[in-house]
C-alpha positions in Angstrom: 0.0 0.0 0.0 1.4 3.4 -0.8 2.2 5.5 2.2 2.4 9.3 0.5 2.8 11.4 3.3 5.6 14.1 3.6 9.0 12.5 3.0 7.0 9.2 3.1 6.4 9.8 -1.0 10.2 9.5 -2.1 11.9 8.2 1.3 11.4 4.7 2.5 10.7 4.0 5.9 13.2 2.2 8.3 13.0 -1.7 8.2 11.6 -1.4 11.5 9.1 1.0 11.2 8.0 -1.3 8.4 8.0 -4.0 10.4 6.2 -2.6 13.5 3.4 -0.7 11.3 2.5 -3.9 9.1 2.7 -2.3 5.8 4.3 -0.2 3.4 4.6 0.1 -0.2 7.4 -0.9 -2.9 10.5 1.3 -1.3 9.5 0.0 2.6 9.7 -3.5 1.0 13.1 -3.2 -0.6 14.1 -1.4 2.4 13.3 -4.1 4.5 14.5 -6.8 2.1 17.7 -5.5 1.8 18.0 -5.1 5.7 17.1 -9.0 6.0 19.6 -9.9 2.9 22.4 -7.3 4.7 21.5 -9.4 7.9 22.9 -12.5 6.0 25.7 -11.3 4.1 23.6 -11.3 0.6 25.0 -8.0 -1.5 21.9 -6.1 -2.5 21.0 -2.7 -3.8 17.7 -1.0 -4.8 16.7 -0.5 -8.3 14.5 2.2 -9.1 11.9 1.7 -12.3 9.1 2.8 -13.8 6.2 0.3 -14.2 4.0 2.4 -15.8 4.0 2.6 -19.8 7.2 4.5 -19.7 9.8 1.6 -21.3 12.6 4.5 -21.8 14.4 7.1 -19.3 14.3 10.7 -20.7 17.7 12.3 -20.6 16.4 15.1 -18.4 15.5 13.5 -15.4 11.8 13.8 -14.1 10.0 13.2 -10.6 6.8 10.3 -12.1 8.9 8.6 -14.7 10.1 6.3 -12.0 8.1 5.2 -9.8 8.9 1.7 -8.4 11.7 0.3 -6.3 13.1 -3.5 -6.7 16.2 -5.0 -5.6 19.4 -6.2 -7.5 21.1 -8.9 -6.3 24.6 -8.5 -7.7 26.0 -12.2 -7.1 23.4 -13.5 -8.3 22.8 -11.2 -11.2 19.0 -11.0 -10.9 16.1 -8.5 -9.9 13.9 -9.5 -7.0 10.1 -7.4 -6.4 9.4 -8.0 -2.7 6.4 -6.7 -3.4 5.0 -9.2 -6.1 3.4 -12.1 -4.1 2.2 -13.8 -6.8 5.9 -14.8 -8.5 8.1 -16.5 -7.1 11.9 -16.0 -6.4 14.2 -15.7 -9.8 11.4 -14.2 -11.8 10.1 -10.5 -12.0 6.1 -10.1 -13.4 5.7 -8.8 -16.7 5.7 -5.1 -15.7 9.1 -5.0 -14.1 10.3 -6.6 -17.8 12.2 -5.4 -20.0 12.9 -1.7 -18.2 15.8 0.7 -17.8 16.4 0.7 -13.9 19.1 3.5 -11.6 21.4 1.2 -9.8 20.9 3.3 -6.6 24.6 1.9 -4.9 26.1 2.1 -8.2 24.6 5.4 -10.0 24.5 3.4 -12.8 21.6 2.4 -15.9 21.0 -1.3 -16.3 18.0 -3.4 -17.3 15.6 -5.7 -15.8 15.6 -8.4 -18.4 13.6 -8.8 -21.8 12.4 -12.1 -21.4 12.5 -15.0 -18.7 13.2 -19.0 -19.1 9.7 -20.4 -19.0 11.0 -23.9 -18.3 12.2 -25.8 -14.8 14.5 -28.5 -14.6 13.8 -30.9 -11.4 15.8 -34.1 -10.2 14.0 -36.7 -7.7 15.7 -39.2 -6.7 14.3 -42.5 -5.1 15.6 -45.1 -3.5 13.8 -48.9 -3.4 14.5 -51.4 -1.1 14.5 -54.6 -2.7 11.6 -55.9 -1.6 9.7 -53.4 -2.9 9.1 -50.6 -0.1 10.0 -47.3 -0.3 13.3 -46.6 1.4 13.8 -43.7 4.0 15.2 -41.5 2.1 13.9 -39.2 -0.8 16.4 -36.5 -2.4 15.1 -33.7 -4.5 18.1 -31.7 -6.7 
């Protein structure tokens, strides 16, 4: 939910105000999710966007053209977007595709990616006893 009051329109919150107010909108989330990846040693930095039907940065810069936060995760070299609950980790929904994003740590352009691999891959593993029973132990890859 956005929170547009005062600073609260272009500042994020503190992770724990987040946390102890039960909400917040896309820069609270990347706030806190880069608090929780800092708290494990996972290198993280917001990426701001625009999610609207702007698919290019103008070369004046504007307050409106961007106007979402995500997170780049440099090691891994992926986006995340804490705020979309219906994908899951390693992919971004369609409106964070394909966009020109401000590196905020870096003060650098990049990209969210064009397209994303629409297959899995999945090893199971199963072990049977010789009589015919499951054994104890089932590994997933």
């Amino acid at each position: 939910m956005a929170i547009n009051v005062g600073r609260g329109a272009v500042v994020p919150y503190s992770a724990r105000d987040v946390l102890a107010n039960r909400y917040g909108d896309c820069k609270d989330h990347a706030a806190l999710y880069g608090a929780l990846l800092d708290a494990v040693g996972v290198r993280n930095e917001p990426a701001l966007i625009s999610s609207g039907t702007i698919y290019t940065l103008s070369s004046v810069p504007g307050y409106g053209v961007i106007n979402h936060v995500i997170t780049w995760l440099p090691d891994l070299q992926q986006y995340a977007d804490s705020t979309a609950s219906n994908v899951e980790f390693g992919f971004l929904p369609s409106s964070d595709m394909n966009r020109p994003t401000v590196l905020v740590d870096q003060g650098k352009l990049a990209s969210t990616p064009a397209t994303a691999l629409m297959t899995r891959n999945t090893d199971l593993a199963i072990k049977i006893a010789p009589d015919a029973r499951r054994a104890s132990r089932i590994a997933w890859k």
